[in-house]
N, C-alpha and C positions, 0 to 999 in steps of 0.2 A: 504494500500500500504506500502511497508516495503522501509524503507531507504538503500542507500547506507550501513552503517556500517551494518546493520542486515542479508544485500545480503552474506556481507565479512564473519559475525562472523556466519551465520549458512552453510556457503559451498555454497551456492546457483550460487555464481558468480566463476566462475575460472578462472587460465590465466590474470589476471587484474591487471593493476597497483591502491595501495591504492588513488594518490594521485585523483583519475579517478572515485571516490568513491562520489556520490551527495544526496544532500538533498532527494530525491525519485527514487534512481537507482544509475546505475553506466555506466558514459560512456565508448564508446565501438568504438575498433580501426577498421579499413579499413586493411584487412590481403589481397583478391584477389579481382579481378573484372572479373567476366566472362559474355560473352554473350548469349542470349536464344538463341539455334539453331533449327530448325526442328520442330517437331508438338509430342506434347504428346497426351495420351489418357486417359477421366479417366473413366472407366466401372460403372456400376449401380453395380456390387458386384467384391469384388479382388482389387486386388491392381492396383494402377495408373502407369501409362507406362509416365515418364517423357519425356519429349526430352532431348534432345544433348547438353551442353554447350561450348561455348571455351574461356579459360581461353586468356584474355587479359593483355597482357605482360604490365609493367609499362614501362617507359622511362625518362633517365635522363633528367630535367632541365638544366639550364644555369648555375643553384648554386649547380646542382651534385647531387641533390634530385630527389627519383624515381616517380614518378607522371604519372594518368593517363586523359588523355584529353577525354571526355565523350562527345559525343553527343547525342541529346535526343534518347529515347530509353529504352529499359529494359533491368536490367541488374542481375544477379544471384551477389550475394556478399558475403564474409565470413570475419569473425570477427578473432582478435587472442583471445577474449577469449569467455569461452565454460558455460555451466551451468552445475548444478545437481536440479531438480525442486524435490524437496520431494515431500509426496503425499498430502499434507494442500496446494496446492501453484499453480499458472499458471503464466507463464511469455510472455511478450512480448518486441517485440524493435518497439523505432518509431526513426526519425531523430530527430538531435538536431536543433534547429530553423535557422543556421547559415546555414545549406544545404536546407532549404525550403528559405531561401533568396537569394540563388543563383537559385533557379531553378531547385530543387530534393525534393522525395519525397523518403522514405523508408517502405515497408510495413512490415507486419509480420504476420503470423497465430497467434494464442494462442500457447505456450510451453506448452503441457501438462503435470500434475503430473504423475511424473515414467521418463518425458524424460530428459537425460545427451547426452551431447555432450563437446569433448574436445576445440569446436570450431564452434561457432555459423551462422547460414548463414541464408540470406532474401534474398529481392528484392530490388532493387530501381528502380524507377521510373524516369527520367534524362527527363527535359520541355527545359531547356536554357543549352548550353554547360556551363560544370563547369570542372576546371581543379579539382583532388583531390591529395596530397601528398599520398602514403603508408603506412600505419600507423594513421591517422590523425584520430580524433575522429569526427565521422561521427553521431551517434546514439547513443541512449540511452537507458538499458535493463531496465526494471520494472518488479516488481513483486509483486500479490496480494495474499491475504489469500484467499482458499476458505475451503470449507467441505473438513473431511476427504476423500480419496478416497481409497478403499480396496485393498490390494495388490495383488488380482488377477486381477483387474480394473485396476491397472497402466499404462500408455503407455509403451507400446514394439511394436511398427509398423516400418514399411519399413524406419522410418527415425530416428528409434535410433542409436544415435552418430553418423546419417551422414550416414552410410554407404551405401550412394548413392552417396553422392558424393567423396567417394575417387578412 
């Protein structure tokens, strides 16, 4: 597993603040919060037919802070920062322990070697209403070594940099 500084000094991590940088990753901000809507499909060959999301707007606080009031539920989530997974590497995100004590859970697939995105996005899972600020560090990216993978083997699928959900 590679450290924070190793995510910074090989590109792996972008968009990030250093100080954000941890002993085995680098925490990672709360940028949207959208809801799942409608029914996706995922076919036995071809590509998966997502559903609908709708972006959930934050709302000021009493102290002028954007934040958004979560009840349980599932929620699509995006990060403000993004990766570049070389092809030696796979990444994933989980929460940081202080949203599994409130009652959230974050999941994540594997980042496949080959995928970049300017802007990272998962799941969360929401058990107890949890207020969150905008921005707040929510999760935490890691990343492991694995075998080379060939550069005609790299990821280039439906969800390089996202471009499903913009």
């Amino acid at each position: 597993m590679l450290n924070g500084k190793e995510l910074h000094n090989e590109g792996i991590i972008v968009n990030h603040l250093e100080e954000n940088l941890t002993q085995h990753g680098c925490d990672i901000r709360l940028r949207k919060v959208s809801v799942v809507k409608g029914q996706g499909f995922i076919p036995r060959e071809g590509k998966t037919m997502l559903p609908s999301y709708e972006e959930i707007q934050p709302f000021l606080d009493i102290n002028g802070n954007e934040v958004w009031h979560l009840s349980p539920g599932y929620y699509m989530i995006d990060f403000i920062e993004g990766c570049n997974i070389p092809k030696n590497k796979m990444g994933r995100i989980v929460q940081r322990s202080s949203v599994a004590r409130c009652g959230a859970w974050i999941y994540s697939s594997i980042f496949d070697a080959g995928f970049h995105t300017d802007s990272m996005g998962t799941f969360m899972e929401v058990f107890h209403p949890i207020t969150i600020e905008k921005n707040a560090r929510v999760a935490q990216f890691y990343c492991y070594d694995c075998t080379d993978v060939n550069e005609e083997d790299l990821y280039n699928g439906q969800y390089q940099n996202d471009k499903q959900r913009k």
